[in-house]
VMD Tcl script that builds the backbone (N, CA, C; Angstrom):
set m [mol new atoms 339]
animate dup $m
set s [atomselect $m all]
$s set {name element resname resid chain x y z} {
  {N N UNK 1 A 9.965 0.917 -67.476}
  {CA C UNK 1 A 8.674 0.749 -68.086}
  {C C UNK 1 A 8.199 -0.702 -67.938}
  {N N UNK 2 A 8.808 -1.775 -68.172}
  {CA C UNK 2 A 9.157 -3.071 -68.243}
  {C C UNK 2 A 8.297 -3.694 -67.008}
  {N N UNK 3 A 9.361 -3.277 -65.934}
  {CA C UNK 3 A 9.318 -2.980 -64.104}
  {C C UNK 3 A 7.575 -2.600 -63.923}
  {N N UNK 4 A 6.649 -1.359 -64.293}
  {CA C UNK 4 A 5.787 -0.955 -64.230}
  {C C UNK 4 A 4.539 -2.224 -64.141}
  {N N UNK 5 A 4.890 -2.707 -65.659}
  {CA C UNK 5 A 3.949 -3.207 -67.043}
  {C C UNK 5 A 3.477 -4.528 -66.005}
  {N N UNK 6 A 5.171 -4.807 -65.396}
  {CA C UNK 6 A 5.083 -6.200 -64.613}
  {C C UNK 6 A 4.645 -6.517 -63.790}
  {N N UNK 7 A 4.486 -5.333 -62.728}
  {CA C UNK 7 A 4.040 -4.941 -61.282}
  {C C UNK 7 A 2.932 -4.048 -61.314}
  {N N UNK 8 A 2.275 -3.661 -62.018}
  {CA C UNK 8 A 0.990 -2.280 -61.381}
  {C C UNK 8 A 2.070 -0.779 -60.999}
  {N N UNK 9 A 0.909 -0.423 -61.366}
  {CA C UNK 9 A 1.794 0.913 -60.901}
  {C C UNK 9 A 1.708 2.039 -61.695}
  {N N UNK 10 A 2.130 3.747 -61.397}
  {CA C UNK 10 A 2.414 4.397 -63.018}
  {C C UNK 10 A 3.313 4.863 -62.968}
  {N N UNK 11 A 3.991 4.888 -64.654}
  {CA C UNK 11 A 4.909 5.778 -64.958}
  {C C UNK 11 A 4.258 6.592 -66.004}
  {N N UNK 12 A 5.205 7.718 -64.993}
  {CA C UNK 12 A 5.369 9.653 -66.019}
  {C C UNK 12 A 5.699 9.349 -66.804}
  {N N UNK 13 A 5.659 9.930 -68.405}
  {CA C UNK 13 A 6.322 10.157 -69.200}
  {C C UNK 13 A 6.554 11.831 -70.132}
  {N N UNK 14 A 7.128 12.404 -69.745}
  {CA C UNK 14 A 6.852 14.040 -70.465}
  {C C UNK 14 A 7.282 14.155 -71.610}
  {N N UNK 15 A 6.857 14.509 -73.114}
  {CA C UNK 15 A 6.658 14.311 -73.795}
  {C C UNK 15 A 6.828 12.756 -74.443}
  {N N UNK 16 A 6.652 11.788 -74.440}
  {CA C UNK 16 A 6.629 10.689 -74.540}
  {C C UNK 16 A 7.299 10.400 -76.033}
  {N N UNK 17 A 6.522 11.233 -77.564}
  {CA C UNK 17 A 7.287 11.060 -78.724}
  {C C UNK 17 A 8.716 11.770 -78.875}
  {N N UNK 18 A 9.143 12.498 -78.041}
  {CA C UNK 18 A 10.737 13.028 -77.994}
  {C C UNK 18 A 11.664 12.018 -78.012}
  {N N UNK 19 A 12.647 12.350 -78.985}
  {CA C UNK 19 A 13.145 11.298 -79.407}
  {C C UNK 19 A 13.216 10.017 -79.783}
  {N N UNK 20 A 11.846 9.786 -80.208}
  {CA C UNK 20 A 11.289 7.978 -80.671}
  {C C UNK 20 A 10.365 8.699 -81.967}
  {N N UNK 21 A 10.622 7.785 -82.847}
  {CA C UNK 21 A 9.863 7.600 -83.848}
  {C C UNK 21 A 8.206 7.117 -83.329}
  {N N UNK 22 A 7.550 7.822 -84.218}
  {CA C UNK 22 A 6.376 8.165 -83.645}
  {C C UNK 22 A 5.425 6.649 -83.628}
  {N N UNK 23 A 6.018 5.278 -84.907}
  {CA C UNK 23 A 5.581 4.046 -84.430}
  {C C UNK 23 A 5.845 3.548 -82.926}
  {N N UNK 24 A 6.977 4.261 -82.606}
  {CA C UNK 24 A 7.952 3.547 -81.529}
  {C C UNK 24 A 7.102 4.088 -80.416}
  {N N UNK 25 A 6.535 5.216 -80.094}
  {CA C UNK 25 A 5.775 5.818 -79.235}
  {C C UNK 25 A 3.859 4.984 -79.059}
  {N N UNK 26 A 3.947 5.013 -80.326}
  {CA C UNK 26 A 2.409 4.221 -80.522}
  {C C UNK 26 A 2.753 3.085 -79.603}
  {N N UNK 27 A 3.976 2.134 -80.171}
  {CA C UNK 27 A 3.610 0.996 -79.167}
  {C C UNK 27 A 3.635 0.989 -77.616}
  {N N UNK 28 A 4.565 1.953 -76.863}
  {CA C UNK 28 A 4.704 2.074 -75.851}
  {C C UNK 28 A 3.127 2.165 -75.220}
  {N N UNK 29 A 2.406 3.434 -75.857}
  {CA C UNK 29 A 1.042 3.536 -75.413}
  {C C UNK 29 A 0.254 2.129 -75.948}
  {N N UNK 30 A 0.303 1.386 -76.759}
  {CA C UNK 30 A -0.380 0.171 -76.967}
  {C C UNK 30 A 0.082 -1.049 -75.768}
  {N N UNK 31 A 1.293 -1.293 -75.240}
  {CA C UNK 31 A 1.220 -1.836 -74.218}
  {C C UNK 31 A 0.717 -1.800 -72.970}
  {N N UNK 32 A 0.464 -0.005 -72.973}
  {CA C UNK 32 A -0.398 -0.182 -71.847}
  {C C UNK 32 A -1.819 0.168 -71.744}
  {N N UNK 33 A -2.196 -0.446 -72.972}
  {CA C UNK 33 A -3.871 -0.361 -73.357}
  {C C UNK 33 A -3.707 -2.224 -73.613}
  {N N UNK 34 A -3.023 -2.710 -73.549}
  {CA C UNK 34 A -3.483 -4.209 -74.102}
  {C C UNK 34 A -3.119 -5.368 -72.637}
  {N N UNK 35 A -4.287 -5.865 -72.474}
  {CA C UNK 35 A -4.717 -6.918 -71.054}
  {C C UNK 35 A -3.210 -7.645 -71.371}
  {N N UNK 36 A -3.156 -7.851 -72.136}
  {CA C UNK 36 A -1.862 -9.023 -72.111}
  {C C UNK 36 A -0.719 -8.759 -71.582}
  {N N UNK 37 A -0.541 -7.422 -72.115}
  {CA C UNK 37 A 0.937 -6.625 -71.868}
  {C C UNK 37 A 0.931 -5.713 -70.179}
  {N N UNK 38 A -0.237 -5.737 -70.373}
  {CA C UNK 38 A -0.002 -5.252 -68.817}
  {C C UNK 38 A -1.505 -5.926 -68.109}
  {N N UNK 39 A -0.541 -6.875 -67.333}
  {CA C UNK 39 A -2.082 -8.006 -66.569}
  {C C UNK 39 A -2.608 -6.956 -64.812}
  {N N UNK 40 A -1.707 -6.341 -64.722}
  {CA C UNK 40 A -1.849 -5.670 -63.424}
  {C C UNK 40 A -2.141 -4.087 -63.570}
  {N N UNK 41 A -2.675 -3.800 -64.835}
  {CA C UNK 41 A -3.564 -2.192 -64.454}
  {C C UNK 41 A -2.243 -1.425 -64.616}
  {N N UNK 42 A -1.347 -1.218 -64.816}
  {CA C UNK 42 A -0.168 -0.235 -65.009}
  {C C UNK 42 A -1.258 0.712 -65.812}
  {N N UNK 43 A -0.456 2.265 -65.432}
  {CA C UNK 43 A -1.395 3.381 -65.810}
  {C C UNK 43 A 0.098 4.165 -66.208}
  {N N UNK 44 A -0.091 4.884 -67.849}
  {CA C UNK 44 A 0.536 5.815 -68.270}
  {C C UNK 44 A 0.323 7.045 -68.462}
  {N N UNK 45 A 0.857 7.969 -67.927}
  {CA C UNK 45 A 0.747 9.212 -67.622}
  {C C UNK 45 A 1.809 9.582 -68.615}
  {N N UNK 46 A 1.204 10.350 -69.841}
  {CA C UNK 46 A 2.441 11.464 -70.614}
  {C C UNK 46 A 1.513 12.357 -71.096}
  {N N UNK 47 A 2.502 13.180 -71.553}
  {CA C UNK 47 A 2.297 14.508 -72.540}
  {C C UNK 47 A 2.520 14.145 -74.050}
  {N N UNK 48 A 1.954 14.946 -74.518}
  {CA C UNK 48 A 2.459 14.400 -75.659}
  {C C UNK 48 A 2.065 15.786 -76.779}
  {N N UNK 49 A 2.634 16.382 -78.054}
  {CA C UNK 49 A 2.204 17.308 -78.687}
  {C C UNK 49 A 1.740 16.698 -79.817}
  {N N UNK 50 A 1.846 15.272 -79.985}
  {CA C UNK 50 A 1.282 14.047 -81.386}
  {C C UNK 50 A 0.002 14.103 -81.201}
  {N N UNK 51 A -1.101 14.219 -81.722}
  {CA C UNK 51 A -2.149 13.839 -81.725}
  {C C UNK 51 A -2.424 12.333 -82.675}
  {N N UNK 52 A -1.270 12.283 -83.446}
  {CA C UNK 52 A -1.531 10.836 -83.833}
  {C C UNK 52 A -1.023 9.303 -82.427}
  {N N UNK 53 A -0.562 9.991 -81.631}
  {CA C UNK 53 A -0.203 9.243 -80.768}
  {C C UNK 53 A -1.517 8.322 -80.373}
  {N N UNK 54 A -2.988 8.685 -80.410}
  {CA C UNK 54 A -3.989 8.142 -79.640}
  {C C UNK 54 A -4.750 7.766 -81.319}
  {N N UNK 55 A -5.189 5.792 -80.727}
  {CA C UNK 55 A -4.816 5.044 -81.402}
  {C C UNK 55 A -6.394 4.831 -81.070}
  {N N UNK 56 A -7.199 4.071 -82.176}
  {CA C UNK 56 A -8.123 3.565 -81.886}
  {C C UNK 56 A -8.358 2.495 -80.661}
  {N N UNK 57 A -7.434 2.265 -79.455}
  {CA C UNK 57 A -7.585 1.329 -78.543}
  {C C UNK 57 A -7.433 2.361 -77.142}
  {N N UNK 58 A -7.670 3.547 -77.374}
  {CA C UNK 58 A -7.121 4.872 -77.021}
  {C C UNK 58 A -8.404 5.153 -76.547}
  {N N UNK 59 A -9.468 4.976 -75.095}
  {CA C UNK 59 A -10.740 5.276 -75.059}
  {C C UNK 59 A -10.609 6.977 -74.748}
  {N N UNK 60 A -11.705 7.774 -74.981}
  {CA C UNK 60 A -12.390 9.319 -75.032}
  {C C UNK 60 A -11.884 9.266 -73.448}
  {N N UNK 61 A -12.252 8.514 -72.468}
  {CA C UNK 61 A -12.141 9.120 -70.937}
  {C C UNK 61 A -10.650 8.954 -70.635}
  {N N UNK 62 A -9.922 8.559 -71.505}
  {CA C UNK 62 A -8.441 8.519 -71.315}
  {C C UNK 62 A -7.332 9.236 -71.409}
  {N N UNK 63 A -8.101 10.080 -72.259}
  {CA C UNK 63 A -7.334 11.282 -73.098}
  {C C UNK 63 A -7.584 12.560 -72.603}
  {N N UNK 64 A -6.704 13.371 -71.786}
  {CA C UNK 64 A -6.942 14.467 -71.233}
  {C C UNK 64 A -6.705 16.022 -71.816}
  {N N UNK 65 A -7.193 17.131 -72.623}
  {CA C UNK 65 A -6.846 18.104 -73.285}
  {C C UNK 65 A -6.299 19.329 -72.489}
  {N N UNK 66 A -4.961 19.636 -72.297}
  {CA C UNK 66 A -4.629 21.137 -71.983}
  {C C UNK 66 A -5.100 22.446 -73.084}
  {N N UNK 67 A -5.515 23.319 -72.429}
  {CA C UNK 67 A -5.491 24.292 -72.825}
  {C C UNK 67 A -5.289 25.114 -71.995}
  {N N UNK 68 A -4.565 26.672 -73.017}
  {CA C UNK 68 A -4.127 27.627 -72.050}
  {C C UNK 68 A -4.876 28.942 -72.421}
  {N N UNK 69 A -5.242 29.757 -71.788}
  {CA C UNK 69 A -6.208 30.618 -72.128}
  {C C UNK 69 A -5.140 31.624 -72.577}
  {N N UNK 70 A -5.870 33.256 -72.969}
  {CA C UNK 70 A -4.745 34.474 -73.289}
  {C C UNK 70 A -4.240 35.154 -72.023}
  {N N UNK 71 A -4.506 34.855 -70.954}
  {CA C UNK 71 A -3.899 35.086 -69.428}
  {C C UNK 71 A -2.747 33.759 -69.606}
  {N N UNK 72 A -2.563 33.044 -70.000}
  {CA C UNK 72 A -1.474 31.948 -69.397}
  {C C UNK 72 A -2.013 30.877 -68.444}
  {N N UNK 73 A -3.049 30.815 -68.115}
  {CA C UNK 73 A -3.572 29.803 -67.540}
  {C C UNK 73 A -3.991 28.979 -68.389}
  {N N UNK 74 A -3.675 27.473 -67.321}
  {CA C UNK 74 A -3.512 26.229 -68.035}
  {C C UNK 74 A -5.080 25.507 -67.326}
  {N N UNK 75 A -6.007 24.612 -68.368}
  {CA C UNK 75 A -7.153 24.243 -67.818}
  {C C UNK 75 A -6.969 22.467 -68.771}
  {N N UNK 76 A -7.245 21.392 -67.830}
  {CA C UNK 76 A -7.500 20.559 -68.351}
  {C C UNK 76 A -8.655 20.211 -68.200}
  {N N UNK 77 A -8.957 19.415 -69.628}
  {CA C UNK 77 A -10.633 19.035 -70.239}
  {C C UNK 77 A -10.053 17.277 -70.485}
  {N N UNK 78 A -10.833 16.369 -70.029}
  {CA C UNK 78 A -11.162 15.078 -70.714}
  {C C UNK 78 A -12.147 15.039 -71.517}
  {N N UNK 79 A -11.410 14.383 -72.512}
  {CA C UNK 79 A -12.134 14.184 -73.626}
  {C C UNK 79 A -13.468 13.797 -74.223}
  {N N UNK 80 A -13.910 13.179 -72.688}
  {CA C UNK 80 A -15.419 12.425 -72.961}
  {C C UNK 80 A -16.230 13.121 -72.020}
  {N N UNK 81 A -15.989 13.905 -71.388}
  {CA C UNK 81 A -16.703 15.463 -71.248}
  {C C UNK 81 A -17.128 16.413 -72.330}
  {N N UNK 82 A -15.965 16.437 -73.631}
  {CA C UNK 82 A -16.480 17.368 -74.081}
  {C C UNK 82 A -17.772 16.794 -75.631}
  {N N UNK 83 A -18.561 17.862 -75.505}
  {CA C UNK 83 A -19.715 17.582 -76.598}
  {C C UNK 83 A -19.159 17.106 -77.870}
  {N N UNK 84 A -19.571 16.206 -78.286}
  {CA C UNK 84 A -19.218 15.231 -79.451}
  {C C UNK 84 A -20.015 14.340 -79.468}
  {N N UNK 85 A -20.044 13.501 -80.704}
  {CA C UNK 85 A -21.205 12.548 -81.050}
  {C C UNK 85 A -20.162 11.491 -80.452}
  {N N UNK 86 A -21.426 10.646 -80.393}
  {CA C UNK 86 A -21.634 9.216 -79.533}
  {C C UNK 86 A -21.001 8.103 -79.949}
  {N N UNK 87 A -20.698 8.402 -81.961}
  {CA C UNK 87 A -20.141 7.302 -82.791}
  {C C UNK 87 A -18.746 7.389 -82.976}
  {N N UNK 88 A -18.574 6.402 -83.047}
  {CA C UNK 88 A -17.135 6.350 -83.109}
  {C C UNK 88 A -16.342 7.475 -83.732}
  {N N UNK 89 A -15.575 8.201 -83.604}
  {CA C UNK 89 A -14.394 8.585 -84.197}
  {C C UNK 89 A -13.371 8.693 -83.996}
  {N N UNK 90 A -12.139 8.975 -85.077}
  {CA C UNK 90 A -10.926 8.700 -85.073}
  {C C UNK 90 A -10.464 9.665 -84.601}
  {N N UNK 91 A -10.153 9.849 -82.887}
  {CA C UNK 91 A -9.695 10.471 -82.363}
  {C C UNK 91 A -8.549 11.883 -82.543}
  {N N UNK 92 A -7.474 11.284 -83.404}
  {CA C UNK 92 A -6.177 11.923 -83.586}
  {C C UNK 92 A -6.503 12.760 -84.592}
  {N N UNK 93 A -7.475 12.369 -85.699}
  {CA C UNK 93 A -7.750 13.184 -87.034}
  {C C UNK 93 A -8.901 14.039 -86.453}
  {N N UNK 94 A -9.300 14.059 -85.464}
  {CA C UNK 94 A -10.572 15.321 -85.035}
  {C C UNK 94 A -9.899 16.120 -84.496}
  {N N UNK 95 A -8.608 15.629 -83.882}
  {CA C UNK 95 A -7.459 16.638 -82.854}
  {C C UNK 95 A -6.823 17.393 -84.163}
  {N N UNK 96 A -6.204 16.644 -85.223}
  {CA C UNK 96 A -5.856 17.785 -86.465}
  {C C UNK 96 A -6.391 18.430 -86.949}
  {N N UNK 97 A -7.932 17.795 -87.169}
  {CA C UNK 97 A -8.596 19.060 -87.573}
  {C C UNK 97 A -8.846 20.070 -86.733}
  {N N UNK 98 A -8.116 20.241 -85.495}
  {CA C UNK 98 A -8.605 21.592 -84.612}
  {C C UNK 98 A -9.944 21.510 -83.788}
  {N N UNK 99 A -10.611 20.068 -83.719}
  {CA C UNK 99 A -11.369 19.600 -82.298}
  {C C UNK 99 A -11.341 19.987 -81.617}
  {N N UNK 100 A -12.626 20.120 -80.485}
  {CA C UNK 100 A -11.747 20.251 -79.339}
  {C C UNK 100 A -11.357 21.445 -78.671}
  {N N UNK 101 A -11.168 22.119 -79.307}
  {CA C UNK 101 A -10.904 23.336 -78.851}
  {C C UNK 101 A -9.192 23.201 -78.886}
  {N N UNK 102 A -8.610 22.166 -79.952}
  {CA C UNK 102 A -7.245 22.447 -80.102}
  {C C UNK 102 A -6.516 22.791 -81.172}
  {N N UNK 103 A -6.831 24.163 -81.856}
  {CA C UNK 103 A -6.330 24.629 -82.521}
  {C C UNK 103 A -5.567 25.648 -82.097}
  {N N UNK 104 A -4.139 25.761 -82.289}
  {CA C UNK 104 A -2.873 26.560 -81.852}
  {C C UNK 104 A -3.338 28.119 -82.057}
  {N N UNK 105 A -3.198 28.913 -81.373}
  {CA C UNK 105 A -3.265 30.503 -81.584}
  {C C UNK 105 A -2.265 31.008 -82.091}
  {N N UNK 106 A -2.134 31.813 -83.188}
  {CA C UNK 106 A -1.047 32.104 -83.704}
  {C C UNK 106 A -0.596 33.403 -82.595}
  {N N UNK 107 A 0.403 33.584 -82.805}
  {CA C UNK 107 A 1.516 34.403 -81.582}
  {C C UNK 107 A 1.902 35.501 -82.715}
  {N N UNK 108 A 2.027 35.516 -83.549}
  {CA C UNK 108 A 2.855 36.451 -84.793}
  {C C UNK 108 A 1.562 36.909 -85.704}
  {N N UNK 109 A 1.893 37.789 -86.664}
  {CA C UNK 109 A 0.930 37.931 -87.575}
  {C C UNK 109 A 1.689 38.938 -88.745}
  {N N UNK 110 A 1.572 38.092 -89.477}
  {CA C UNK 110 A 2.414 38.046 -91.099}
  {C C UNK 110 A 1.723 38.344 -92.392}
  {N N UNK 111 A 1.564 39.401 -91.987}
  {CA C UNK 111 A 0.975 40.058 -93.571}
  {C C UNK 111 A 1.974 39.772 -95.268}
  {N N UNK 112 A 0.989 39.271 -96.286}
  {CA C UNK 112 A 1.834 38.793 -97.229}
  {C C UNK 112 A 0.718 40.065 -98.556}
  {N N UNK 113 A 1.980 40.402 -99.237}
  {CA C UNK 113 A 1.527 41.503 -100.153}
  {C C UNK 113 A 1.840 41.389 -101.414}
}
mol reanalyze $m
mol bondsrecalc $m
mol representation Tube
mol addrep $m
């Protein structure tokens, strides 16, 4: 990562918060949003299932949304494509609230009596 940050370049990361505490993940993605920490454009590529992962330094055209339809097909959407207001918001808390078009489909269905 280090190697990357120093030189230009990208690194993969697949699920990125697996096994790191989810501060520990924030910073990884904050180094490579901050001029200082990376002077040569290094570009991070992960997955991630956190929606708190994307941080107010975290721009809309950066952030890419999978979705999978009820066939199993997988379609990605960037974020500053999709319709939303113009003013700022806090990215990660519009993704919890089910933004976006990312609210989980339930698979089961559990009748309670």
């Amino acid at each position: 990562m280090f190697n990357t940050l120093e030189n230009g370049g990208i690194l993969l990361i697949d699920e990125l918060e697996n096994g790191l505490h989810l501060s520990l993940a924030k910073e990884i993605v904050g180094l490579f949003t901050n001029d200082k920490t990376n002077p040569n454009g290094a570009q991070l590529i992960c997955t991630s299932h956190q929606p708190l992962l994307i941080s107010e330094n975290v721009r809309r055209d950066q952030v890419w949304i999978a979705n999978k339809n009820k066939y199993g097909k997988s379609s990605l959407q960037r974020m500053s494509d999709l319709k939303t207001s113009r003013a700022k918001i806090n990215l990660s808390n519009r993704l919890l609230e089910g933004a976006f078009g990312c609210n989980p489909e339930p698979f089961f269905n559990i009748t309670h009596e």
